[in-house]
PDB file of N, CA, C and O in Angstrom:
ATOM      1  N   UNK A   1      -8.800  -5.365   7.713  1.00  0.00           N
ATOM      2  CA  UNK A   1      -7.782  -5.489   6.685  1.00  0.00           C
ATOM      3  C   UNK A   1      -6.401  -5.435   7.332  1.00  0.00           C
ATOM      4  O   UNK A   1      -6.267  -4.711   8.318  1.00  0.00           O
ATOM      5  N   UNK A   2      -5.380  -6.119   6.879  1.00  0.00           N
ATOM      6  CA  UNK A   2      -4.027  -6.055   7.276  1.00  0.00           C
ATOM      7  C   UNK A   2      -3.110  -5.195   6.058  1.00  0.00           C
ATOM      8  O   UNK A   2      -3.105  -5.203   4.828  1.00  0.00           O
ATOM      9  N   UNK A   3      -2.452  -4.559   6.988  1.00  0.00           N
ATOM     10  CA  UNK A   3      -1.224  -3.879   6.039  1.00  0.00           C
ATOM     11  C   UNK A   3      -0.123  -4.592   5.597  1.00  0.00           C
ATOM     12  O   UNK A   3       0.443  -5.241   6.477  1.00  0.00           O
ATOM     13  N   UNK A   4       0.339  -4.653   4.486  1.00  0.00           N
ATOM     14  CA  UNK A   4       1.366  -5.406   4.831  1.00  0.00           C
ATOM     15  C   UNK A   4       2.592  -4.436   4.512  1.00  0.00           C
ATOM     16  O   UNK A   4       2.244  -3.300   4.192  1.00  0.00           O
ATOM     17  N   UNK A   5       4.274  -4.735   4.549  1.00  0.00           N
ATOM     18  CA  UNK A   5       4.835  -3.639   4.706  1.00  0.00           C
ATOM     19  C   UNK A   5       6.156  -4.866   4.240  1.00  0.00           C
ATOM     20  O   UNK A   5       6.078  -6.087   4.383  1.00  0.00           O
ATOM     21  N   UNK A   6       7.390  -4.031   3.626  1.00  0.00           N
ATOM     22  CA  UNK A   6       8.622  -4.873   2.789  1.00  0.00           C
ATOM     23  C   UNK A   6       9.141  -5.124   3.922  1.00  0.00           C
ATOM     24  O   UNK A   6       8.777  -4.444   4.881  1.00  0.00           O
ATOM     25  N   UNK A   7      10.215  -6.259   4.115  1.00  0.00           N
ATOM     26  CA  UNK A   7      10.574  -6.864   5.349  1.00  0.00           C
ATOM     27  C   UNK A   7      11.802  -5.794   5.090  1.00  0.00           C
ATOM     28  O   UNK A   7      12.390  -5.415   6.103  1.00  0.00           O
ATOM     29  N   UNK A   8      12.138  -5.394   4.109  1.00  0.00           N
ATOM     30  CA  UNK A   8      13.449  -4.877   4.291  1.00  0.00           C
ATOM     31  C   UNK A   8      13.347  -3.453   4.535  1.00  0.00           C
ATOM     32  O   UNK A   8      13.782  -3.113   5.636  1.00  0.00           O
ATOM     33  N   UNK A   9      12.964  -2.683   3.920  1.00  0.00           N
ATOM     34  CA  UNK A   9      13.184  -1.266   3.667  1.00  0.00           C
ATOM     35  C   UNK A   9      11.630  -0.571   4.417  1.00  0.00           C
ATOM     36  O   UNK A   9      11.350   0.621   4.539  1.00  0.00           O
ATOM     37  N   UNK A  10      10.968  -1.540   4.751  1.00  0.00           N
ATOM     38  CA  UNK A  10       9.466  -1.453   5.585  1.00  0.00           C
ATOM     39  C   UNK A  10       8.704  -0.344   4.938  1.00  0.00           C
ATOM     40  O   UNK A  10       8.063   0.499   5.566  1.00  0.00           O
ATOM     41  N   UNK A  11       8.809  -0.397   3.748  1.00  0.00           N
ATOM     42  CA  UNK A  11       7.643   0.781   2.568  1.00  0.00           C
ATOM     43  C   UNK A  11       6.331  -0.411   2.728  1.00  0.00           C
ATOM     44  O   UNK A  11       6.320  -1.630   2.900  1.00  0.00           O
ATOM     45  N   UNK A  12       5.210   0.696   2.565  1.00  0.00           N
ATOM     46  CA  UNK A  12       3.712   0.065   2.911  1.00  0.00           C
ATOM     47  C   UNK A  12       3.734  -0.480   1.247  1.00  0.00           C
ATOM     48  O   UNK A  12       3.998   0.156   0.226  1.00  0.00           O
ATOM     49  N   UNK A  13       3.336  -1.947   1.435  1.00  0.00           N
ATOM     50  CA  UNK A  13       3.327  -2.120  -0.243  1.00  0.00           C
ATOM     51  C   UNK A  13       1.511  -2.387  -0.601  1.00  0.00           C
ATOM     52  O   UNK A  13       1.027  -2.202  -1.718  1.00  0.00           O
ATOM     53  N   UNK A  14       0.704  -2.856   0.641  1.00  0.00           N
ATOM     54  CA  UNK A  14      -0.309  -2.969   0.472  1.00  0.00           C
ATOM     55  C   UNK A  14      -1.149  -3.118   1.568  1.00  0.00           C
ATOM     56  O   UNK A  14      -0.697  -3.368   2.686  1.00  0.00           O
ATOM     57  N   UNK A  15      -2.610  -2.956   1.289  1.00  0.00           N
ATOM     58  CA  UNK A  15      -3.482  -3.141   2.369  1.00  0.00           C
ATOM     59  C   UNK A  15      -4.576  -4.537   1.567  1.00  0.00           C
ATOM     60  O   UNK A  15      -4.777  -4.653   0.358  1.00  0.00           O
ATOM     61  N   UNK A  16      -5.088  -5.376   2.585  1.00  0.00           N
ATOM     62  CA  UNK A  16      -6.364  -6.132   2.457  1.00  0.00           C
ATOM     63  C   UNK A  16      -6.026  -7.408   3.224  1.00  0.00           C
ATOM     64  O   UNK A  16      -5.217  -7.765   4.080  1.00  0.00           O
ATOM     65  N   UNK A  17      -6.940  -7.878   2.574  1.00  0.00           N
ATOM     66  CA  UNK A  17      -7.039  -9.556   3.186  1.00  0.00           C
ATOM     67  C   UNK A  17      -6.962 -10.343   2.162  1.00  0.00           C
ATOM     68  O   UNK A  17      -7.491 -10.195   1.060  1.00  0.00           O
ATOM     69  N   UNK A  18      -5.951 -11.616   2.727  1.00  0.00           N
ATOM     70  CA  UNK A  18      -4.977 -12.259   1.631  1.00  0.00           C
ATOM     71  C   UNK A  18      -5.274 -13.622   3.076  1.00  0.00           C
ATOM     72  O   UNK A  18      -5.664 -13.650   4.243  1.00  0.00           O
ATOM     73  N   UNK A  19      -4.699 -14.732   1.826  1.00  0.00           N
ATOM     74  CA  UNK A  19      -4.305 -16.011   2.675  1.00  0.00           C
ATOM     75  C   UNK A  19      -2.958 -16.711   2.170  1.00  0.00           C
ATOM     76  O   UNK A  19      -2.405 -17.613   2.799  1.00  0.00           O
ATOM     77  N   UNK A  20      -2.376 -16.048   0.639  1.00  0.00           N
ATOM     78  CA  UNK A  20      -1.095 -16.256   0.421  1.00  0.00           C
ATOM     79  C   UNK A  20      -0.618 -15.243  -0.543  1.00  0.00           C
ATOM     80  O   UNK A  20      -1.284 -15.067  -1.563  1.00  0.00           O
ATOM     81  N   UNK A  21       0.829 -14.319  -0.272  1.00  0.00           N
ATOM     82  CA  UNK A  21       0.680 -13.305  -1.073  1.00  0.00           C
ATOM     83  C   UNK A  21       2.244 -13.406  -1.427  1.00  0.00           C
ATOM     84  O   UNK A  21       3.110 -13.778  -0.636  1.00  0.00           O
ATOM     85  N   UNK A  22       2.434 -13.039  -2.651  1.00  0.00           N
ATOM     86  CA  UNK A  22       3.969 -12.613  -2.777  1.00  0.00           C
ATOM     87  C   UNK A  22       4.209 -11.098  -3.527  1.00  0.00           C
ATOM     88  O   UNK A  22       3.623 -10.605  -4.491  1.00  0.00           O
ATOM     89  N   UNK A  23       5.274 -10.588  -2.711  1.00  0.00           N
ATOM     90  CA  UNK A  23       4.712  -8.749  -4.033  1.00  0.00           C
ATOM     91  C   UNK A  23       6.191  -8.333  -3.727  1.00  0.00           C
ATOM     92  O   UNK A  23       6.717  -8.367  -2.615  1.00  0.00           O
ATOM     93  N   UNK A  24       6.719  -7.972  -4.787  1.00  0.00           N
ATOM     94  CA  UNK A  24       7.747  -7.430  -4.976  1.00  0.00           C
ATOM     95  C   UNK A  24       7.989  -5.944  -4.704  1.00  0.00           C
ATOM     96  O   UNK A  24       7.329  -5.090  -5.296  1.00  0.00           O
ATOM     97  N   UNK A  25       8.829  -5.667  -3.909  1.00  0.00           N
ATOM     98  CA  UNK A  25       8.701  -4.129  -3.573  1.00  0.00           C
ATOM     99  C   UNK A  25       9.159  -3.507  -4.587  1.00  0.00           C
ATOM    100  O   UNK A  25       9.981  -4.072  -5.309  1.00  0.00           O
ATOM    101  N   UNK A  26       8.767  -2.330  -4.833  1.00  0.00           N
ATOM    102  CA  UNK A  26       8.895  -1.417  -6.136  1.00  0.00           C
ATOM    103  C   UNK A  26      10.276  -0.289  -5.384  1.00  0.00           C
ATOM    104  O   UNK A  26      10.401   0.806  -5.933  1.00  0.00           O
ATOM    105  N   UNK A  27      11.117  -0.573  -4.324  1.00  0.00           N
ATOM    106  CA  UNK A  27      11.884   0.523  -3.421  1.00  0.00           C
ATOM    107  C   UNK A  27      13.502  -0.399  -3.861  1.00  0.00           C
ATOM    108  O   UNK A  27      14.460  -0.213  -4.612  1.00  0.00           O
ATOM    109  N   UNK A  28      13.102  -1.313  -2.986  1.00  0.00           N
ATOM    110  CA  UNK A  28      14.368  -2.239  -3.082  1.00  0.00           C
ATOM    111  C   UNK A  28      14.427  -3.163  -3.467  1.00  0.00           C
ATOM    112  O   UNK A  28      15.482  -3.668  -3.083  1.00  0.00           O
ATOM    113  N   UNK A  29      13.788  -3.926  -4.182  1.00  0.00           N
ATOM    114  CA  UNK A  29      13.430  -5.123  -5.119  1.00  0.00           C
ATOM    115  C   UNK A  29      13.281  -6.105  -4.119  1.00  0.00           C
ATOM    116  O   UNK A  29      13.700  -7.150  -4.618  1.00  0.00           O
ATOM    117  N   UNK A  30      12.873  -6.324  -2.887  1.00  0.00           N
ATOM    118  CA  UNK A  30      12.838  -7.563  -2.026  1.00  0.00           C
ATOM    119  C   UNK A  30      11.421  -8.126  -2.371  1.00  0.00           C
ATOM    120  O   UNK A  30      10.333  -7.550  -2.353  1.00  0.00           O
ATOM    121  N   UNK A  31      11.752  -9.455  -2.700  1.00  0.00           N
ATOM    122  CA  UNK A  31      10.606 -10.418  -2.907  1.00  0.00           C
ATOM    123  C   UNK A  31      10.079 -10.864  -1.473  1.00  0.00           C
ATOM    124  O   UNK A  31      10.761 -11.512  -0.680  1.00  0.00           O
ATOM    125  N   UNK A  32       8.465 -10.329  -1.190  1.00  0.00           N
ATOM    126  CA  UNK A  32       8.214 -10.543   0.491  1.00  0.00           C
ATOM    127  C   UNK A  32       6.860 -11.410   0.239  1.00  0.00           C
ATOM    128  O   UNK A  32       5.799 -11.049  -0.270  1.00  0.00           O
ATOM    129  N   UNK A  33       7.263 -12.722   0.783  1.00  0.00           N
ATOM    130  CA  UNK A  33       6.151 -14.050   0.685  1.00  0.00           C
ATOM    131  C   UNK A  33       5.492 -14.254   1.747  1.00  0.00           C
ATOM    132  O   UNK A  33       6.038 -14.672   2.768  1.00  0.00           O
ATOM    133  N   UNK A  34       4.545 -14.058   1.687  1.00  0.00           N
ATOM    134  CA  UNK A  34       3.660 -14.384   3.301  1.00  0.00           C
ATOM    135  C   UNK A  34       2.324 -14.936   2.691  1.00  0.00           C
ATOM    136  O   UNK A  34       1.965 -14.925   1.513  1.00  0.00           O
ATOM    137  N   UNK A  35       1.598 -15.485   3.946  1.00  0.00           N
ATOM    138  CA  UNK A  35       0.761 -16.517   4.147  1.00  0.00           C
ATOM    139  C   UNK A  35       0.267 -16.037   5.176  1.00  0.00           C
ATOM    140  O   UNK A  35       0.695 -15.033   5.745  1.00  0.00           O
ATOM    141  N   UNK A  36      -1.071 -16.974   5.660  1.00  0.00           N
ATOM    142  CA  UNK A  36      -2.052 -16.092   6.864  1.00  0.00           C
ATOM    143  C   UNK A  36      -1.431 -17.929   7.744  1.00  0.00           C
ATOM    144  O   UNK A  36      -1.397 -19.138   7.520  1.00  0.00           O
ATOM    145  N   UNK A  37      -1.147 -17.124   8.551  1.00  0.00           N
ATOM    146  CA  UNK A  37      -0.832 -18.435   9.697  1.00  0.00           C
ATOM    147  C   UNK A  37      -1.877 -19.424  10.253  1.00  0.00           C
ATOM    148  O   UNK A  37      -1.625 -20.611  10.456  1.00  0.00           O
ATOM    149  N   UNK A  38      -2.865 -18.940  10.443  1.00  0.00           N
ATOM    150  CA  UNK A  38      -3.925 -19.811  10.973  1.00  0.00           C
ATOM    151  C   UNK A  38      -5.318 -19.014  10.540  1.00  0.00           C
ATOM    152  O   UNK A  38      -5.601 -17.975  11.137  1.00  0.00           O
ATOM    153  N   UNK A  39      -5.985 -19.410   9.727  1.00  0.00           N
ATOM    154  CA  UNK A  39      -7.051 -18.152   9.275  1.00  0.00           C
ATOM    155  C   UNK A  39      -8.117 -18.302  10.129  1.00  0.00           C
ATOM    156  O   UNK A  39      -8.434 -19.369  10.654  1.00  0.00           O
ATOM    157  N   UNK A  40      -8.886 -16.847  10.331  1.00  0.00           N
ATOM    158  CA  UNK A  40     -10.304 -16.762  11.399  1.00  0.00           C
ATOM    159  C   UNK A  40     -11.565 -17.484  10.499  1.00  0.00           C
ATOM    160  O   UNK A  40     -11.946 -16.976   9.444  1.00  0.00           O
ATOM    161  N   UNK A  41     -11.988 -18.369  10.891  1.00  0.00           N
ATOM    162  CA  UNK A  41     -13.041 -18.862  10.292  1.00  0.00           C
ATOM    163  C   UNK A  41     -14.447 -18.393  11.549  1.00  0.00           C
ATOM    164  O   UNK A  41     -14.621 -18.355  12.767  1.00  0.00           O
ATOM    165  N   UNK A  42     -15.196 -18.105  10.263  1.00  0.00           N
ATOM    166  CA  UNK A  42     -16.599 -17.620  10.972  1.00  0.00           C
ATOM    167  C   UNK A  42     -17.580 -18.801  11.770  1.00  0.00           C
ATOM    168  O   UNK A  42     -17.651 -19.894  11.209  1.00  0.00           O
ATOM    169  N   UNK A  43     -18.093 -18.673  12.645  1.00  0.00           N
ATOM    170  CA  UNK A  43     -19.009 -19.408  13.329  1.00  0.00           C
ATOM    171  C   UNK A  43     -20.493 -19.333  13.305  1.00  0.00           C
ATOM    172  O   UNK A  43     -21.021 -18.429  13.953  1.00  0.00           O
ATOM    173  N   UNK A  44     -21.253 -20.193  12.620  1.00  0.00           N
ATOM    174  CA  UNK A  44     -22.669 -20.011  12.466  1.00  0.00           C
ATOM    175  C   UNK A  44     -23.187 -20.862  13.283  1.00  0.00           C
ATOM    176  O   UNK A  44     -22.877 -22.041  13.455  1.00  0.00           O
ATOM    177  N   UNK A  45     -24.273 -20.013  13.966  1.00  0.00           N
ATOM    178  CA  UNK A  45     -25.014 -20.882  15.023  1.00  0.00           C
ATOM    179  C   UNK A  45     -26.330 -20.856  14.275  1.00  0.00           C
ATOM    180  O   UNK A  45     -26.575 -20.004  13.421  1.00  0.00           O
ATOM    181  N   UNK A  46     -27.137 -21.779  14.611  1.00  0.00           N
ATOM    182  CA  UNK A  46     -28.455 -21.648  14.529  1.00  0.00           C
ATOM    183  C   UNK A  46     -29.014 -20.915  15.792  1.00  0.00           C
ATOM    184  O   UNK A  46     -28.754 -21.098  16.981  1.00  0.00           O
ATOM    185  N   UNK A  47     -29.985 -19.900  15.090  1.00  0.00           N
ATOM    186  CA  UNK A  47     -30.654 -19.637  16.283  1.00  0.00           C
ATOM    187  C   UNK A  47     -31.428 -20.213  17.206  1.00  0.00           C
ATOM    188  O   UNK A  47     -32.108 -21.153  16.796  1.00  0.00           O
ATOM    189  N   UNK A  48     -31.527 -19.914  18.367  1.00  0.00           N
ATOM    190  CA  UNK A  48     -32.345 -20.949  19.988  1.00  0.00           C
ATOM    191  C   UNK A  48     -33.341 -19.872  20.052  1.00  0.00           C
ATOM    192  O   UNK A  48     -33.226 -18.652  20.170  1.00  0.00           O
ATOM    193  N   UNK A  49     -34.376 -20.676  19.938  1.00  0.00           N
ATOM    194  CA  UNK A  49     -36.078 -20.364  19.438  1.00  0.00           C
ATOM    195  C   UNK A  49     -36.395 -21.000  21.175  1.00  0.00           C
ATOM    196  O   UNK A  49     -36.415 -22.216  21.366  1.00  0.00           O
ATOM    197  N   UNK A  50     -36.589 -20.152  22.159  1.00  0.00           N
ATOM    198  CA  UNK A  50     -36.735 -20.497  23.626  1.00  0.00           C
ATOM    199  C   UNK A  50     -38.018 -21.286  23.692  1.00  0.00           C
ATOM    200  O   UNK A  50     -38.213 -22.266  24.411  1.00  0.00           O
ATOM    201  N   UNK A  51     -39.003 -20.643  22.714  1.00  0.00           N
ATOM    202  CA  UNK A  51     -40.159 -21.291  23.053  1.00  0.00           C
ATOM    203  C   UNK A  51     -40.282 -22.466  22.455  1.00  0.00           C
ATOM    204  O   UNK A  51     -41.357 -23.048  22.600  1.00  0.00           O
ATOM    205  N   UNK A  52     -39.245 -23.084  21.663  1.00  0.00           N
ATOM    206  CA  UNK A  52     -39.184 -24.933  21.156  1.00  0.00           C
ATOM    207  C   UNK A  52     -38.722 -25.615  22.257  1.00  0.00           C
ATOM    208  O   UNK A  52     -39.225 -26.738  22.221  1.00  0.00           O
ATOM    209  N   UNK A  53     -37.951 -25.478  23.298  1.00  0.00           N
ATOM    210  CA  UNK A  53     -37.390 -25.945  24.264  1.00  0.00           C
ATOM    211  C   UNK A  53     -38.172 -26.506  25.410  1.00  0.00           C
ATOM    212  O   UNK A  53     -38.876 -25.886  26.207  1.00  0.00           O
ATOM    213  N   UNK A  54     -37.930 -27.763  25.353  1.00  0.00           N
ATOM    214  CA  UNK A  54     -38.551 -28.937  26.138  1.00  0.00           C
ATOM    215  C   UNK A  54     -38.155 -28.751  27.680  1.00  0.00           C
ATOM    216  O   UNK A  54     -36.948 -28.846  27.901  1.00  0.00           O
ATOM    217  N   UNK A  55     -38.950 -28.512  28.732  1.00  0.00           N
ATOM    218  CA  UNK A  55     -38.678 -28.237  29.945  1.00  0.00           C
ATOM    219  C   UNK A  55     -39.053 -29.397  30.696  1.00  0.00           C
ATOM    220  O   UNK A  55     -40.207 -29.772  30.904  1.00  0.00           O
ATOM    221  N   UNK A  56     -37.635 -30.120  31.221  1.00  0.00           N
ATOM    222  CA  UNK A  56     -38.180 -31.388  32.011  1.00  0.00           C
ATOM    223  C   UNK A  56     -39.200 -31.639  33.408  1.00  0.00           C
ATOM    224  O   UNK A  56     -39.450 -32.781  33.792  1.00  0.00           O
TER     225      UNK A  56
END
């Protein structure tokens, strides 16, 4: 999970996982807009079953 925190007055306004967020701080009223820059996408492999494998 990422924290996120007001650009201005840096009060914790929230924790999780987001890919576009906007939240108004409840301290100093700064409207703080963020986005996930490049998101982690998961990788599925199929599993390698050794004993299907063709030995030249």
């Amino acid at each position: 999970m990422q924290e996120v925190r007001c650009s201005s007055c840096n009060r914790k306004l929230a924790m999780g996982i987001f890919q576009k967020l906007s939240i108004k701080c409840p301290r100093c009223g700064t409207l703080n807009s963020l986005r996930v820059e490049s998101p982690q996408y998961e990788c599925h492999r199929a599993p390698v079953n050794l004993d299907e494998r063709q030995s030249p």
